[in-house]
N, C-alpha and C positions, 0 to 999 in steps of 0.2 A: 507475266503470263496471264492472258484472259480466260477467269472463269464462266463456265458456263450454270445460270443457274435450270435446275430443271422440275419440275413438277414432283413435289416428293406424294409418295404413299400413305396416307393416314390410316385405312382402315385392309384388311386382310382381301376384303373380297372389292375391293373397289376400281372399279378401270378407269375411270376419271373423273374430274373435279372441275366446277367454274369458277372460272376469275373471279370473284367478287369484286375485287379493290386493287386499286393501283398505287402504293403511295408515293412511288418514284418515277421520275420520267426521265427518258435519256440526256444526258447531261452531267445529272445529278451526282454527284458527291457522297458514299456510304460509307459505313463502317458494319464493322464487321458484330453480328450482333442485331443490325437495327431492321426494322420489320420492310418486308420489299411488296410483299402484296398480302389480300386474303383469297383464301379459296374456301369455296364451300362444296363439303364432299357427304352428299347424301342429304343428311340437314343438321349439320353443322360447321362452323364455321371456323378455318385458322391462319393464322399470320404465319406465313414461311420468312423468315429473315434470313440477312444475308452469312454467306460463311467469310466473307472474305471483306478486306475493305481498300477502297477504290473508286472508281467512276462508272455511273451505267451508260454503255456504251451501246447498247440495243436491246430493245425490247419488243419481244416475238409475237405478243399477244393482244387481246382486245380485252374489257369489263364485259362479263357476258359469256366469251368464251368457253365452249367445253372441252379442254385438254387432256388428254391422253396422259397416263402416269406415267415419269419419265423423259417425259417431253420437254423440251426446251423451253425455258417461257424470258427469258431474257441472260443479257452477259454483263459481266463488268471486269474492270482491266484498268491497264492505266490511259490516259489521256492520248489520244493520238492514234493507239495500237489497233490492229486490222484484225477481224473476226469474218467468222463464213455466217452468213445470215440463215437459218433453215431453209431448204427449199432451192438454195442457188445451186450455179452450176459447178461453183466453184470445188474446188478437192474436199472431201471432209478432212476434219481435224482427226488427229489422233486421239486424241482425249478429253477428257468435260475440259480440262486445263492447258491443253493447247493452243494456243492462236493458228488461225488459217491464213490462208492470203486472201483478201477480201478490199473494195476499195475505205481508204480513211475514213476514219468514222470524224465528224466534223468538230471541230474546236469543243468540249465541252464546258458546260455552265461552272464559275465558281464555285467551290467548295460549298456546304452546307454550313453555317455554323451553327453551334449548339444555342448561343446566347440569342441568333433570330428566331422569327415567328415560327414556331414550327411545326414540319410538312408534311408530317402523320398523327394519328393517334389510333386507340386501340378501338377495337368494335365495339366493347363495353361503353368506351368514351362518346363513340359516334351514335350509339345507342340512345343514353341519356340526354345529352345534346338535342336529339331528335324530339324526343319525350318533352323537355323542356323550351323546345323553340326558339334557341337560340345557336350560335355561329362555333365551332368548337373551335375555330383557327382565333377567336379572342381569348382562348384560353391560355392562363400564364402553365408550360408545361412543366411536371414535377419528376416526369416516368424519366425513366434509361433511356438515353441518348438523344433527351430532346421531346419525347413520348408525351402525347398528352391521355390521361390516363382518367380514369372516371370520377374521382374527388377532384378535380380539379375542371370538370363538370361542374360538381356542386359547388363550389367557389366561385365560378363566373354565373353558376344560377343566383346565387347570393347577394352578386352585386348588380342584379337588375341588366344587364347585355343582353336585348332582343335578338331574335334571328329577322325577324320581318320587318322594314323598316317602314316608313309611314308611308311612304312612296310607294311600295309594292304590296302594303294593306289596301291602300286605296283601289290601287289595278286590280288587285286579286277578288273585287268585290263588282268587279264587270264581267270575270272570267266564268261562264258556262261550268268547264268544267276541267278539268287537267289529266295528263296521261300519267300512269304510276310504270314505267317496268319492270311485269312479273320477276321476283327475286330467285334466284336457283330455289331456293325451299321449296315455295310456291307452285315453281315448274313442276318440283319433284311427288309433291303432294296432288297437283292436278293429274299426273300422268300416272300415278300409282290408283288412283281413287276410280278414274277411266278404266284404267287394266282391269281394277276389281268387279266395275258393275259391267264388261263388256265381255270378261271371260268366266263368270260365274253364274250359274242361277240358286241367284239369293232369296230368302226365305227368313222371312222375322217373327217374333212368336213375344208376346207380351205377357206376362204372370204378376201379383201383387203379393204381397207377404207380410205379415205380424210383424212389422220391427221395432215392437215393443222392448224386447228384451235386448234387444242391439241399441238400442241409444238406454236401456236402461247402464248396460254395460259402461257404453261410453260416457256417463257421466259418473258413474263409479271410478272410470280411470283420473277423469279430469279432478277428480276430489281427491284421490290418493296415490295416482301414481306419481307428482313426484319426489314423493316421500322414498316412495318404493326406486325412484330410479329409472320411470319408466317412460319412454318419451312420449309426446301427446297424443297418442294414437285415435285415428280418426273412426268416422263409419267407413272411408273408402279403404284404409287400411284392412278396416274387418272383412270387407267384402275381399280382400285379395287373397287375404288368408280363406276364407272360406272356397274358392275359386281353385285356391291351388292344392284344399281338398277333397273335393266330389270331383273334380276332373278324372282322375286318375282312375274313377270307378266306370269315366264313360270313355273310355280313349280315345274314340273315333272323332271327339271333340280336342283333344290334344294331339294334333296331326299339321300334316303338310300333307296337299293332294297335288297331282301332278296329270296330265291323259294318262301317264302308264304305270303309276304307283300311288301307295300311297305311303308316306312313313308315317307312323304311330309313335311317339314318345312316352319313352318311362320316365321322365324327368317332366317337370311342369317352369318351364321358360315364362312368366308373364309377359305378355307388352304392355306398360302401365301410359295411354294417351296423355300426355302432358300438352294444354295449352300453351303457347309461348307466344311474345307479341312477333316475332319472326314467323309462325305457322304452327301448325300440331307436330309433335313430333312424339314418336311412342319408345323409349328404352326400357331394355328388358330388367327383369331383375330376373336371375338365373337362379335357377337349382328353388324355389320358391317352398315347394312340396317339402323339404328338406328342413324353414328356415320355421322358425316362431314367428309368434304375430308381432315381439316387439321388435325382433331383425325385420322383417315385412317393412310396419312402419319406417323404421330406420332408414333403410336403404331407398324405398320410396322416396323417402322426404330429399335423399343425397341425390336419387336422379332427375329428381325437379326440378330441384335446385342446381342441379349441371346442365341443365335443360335450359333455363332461364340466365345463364349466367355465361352460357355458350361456351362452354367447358367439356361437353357429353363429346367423347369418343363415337366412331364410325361402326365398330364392334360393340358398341354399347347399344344402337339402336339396330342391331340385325338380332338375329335367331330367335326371335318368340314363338313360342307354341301356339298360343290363345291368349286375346287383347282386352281386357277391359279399359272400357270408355266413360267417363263419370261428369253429364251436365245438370248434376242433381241439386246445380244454386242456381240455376233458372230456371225454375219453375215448371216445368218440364214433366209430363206424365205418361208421356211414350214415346219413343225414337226410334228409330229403323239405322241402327248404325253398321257401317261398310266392311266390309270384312278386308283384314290387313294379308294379302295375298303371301304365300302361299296357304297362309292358312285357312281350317277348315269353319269355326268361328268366332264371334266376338260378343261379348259381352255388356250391355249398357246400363247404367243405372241412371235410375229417373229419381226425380224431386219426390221427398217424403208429402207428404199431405194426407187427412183426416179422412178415415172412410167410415161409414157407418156397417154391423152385422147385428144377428138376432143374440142378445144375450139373454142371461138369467134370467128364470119364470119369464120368458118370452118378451122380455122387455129390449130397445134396441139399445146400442151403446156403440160410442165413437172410439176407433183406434186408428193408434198411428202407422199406416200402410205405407211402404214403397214400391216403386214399379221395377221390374226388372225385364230388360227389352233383349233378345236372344235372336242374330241373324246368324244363320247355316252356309254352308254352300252346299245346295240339293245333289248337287252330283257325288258329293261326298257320305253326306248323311242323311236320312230319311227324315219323315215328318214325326212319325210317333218316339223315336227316341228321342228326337229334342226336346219332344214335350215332358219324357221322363225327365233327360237331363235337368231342363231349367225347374218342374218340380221337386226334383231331388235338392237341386241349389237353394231352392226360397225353403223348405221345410230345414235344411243347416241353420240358416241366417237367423229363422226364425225360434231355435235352440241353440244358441251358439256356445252360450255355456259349456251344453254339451261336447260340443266341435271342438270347443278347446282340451277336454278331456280326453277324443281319442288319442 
């Protein structure tokens, strides 16, 4: 009996997902288990594998494609056996697992075998592969069922296997310039980033602050906390924590606005911006308000590292209240950052560096200042409260001690 595979659902509020990857093409030989494509749903990415094992007998879809959840995206079955292809006029089937009447699907390709080159690997693998510049189909695979998997990456990085051979070093050295195609992230990011500067009037607001006593902090942690048990906790961790407690004193900055509402949050949601070589992607850390600085850290460190490792759930990058964004290792002394729609704002931090003020018997003296960059959406919130808010925030950062005492 021919299954039919279909678009499954990764994230709660999601309607659909692009093709990313194709690993199989009709013909092909599967097993039950082994990975049939990837899709990327929002901005992350995952391998749908097969339930059943068989032959792919049609495949519905295109790389690139945006598919409906649910939707069909390809069949497998045994060799020979007739399927309704989407879209025909034929009867529909009765079930994901019935066969229709449809014309023969044509002789299909020999089986796969394990011991050949093989015909997939995972995104992690395709990943490094790319990083390192080399061919991943040279790799000896080690993963489940043939899988070439990401050590096995670094084993054909090891033994010197280029991607580029001398022949297309040389061509590629006449070549102007070459086309990349936008990735689903990228789409996702371009069209999200549009939506916010084209349905908002945004408003940015820049403040400097003592953070003296915030790296004095942190290098108190880094000398004893791991004695104490405490993970390496950053300045960007500190600012989360601070973030997720002056908020709750301005609400109208912990919000979603809408034309005809607005909701206000008594929970503080972060969206913490995590750069990734795939695009920015921002997952929440929930209930924030709730957690200490060394859960803050912690969980931070977990969603970056999901981030980067393309691991992060569809649900793990929705529901933020309020975003901070942190390009404070380059050098960086004001930014004007986007505000992550529905939300009302976001948060940025800039590069530390040296400012001069009047000290003692009027003599000057240099301290270590950082900037903190604050964009609104004006429809939501005014101009002189955010100027409270972000001096509310820089006078925390600049006691933090304190802050951790309330």
């Amino acid at each position: 009996m021919a299954t039919v595979i279909t678009l499954p659902q990764k994230g709660l509020t999601e309607e659909s997902s692009v093709i990313a990857e194709l690993y199989v093409k009709e013909g092909d030989a599967v097993v039950a288990g082994a990975p049939l494509f990837a899709i990327e749903t929002g901005k992350a990415t995952f391998d749908v594998e097969s339930e059943v094992s068989g032959t792919v007998l049609g495949i519905f879809v295109s790389v690139g494609d945006d598919v409906r959840i649910k939707a069909p995206v390809m069949v497998i079955g045994e060799p020979g056996e007739t399927f309704e292809r989407p879209g025909s006029s034929a009867p529909a089937s009765s079930g994901a697992k019935a066969p229709s009447v449809s014309a023969p699907v044509a002789t299909p390709a020999a089986p796969i075998r394990l011991e050949d080159t093989p015909c997939f690997a995972s995104p992690r693998a395709k990943a490094a592969a790319e990083r390192a510049g080399i061919d991943w189909h040279n790799a000896t695979a080690s993963g489940p069922e043939g899988r070439v998997i990401e050590k096995d990456i670094a084993a054909l990085a090891a033994g010197g296997k280029k991607l580029i051979a001398a022949k297309a070093a040389a061509a590629a050295e006449t070549v102007e310039f070459e086309i990349v195609k936008n990735s689903g992230i990228r789409r996702v990011i371009a069209q999200n980033m549009h939506d916010s500067l084209a349905t908002m009037a945004q408003l940015s607001f820049t403040a400097y602050f003592d953070a003296t006593e915030l790296f004095e902090y942190r290098e108190m942690v880094k000398a004893q906390g791991e004695k104490l048990g405490y993970p390496n906790i950053s300045i960007n961790d500190m600012i989360l924590f601070a973030v997720s407690r002056t908020v709750l004193d301005y609400p109208l900055f912990n919000a979603h606005f809408s034309d005809k509402e607005m909701k206000i949050f008594h929970r503080v949601h972060l969206g913490v911006a995590t750069n990734t070589e795939r695009g920015l992607m921002v997952p929440t850390l929930f209930n924030a308000d709730l957690k200490s600085l060394n859960m803050i850290s912690r969980e931070a460190k977990e969603l970056s590292r999901a981030c980067r490792e393309n691991t992060i759930t569809p649900d793990q990058l929705s529901g933020g209240t309020i975003t901070v964004t942190n390009i404070g290792n380059n050098n960086i002394s004001s930014f004007t950052p986007v505000i992550n729609p529905p939300q009302t704002s976001i948060i940025g931090v800039c590069s530390p560096e040296w400012r001069v003020r009047p000290g003692k018997n009027g003599e000057m003296e240099m301290y270590r200042a950082m900037g903190i960059s604050l964009t609104i959406d004006h429809r939501a919130v005014d101009g002189a409260p955010a100027a409270e808010f972000l001096n509310a925030f820089c006078r925390r950062l600049e006691s933090f001690r304190l802050l951790l005492a309330e």
